[in-house]
TIGUGU-64187 format. One record per residue (C-alpha): residue number from 1; x, y, z. Coordinates in nm, 2 decimals, decimal comma. Each point is the difference from the previous one (the first is absolute). Example, Ala and Ser with C-alpha at 12.3 -4.5 7.8 and 13.67 -1.06 7.14 Angstrom:
2
<rec 1 <1,23 -0,45 0,78>>
<rec 2 <0,14 0,34 -0,07>>
//
This chain:
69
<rec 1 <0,00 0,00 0,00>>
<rec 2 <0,08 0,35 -0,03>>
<rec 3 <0,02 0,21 0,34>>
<rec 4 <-0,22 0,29 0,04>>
<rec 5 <-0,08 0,29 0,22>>
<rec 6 <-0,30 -0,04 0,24>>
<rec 7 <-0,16 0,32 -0,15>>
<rec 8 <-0,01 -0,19 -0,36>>
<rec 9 <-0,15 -0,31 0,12>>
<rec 10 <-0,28 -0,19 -0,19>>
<rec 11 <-0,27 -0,30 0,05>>
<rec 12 <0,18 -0,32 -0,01>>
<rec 13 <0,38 0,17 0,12>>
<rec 14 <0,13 -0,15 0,28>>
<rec 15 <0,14 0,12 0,31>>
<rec 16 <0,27 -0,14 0,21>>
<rec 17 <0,03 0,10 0,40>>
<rec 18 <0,25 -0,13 0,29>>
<rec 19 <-0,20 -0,13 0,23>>
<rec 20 <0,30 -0,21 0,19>>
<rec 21 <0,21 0,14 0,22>>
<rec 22 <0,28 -0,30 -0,11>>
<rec 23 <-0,07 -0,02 -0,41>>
<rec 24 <-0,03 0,26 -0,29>>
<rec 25 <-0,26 0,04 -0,19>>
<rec 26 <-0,26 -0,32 0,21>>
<rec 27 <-0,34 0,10 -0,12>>
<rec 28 <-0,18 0,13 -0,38>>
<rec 29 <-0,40 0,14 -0,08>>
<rec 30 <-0,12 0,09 -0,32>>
<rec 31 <-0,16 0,36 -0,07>>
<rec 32 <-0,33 0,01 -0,08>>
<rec 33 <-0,04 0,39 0,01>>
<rec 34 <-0,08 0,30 0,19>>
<rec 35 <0,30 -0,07 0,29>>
<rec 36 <-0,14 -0,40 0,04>>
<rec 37 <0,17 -0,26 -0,01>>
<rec 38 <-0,09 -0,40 0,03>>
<rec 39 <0,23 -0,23 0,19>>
<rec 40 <-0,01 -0,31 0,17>>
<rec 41 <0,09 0,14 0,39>>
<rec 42 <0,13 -0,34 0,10>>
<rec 43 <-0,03 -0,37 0,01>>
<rec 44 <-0,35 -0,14 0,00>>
<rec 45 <-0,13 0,32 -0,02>>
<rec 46 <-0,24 0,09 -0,29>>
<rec 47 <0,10 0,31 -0,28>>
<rec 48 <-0,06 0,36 0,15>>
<rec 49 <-0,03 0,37 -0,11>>
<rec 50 <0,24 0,24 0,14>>
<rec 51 <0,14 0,34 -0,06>>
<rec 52 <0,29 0,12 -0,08>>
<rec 53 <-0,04 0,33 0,20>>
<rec 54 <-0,08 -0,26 0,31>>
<rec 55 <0,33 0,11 0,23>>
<rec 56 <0,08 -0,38 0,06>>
<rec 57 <0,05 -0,06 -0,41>>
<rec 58 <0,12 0,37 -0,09>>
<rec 59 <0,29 -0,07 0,25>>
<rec 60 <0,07 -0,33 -0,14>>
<rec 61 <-0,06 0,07 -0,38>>
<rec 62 <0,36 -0,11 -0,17>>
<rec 63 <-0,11 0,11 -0,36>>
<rec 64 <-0,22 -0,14 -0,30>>
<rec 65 <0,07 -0,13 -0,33>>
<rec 66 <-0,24 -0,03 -0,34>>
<rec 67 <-0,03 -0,28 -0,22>>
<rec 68 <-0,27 0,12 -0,22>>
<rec 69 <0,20 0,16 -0,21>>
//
């Protein structure tokens, strides 16, 4: 993919955060638009919508890359 800054994202982009304290880059979404995100939060846990102006993701947020182009 081909990075991108956060103020050019589109649907279908995805988004990489550190999440982990002991890894790099530990967890991905996919934008859907308007700040959201989806993600799986975690093992056995079902998909979720979150924001990326949320303060727990906008600290975390390691960048975001396209390949829909």
């Amino acid at each position: 993919g081909r990075a991108i800054k956060r103020n050019k994202l589109k649907k279908g982009d995805l988004l990489f955060f550190f999440t982990s304290r002991t890894q790099g880059i530990s967890h991905v979404g996919i934008y859907v638009g308007n700040e959201m995100f989806i993600h799986a939060p975690g093992k056995d846990k079902k998909i979720q919508k979150d924001s990326l102006a949320d303060s727990y993701f906008r600290s975390r947020f390691a960048g975001a890359c396209t390949y829909l182009e």
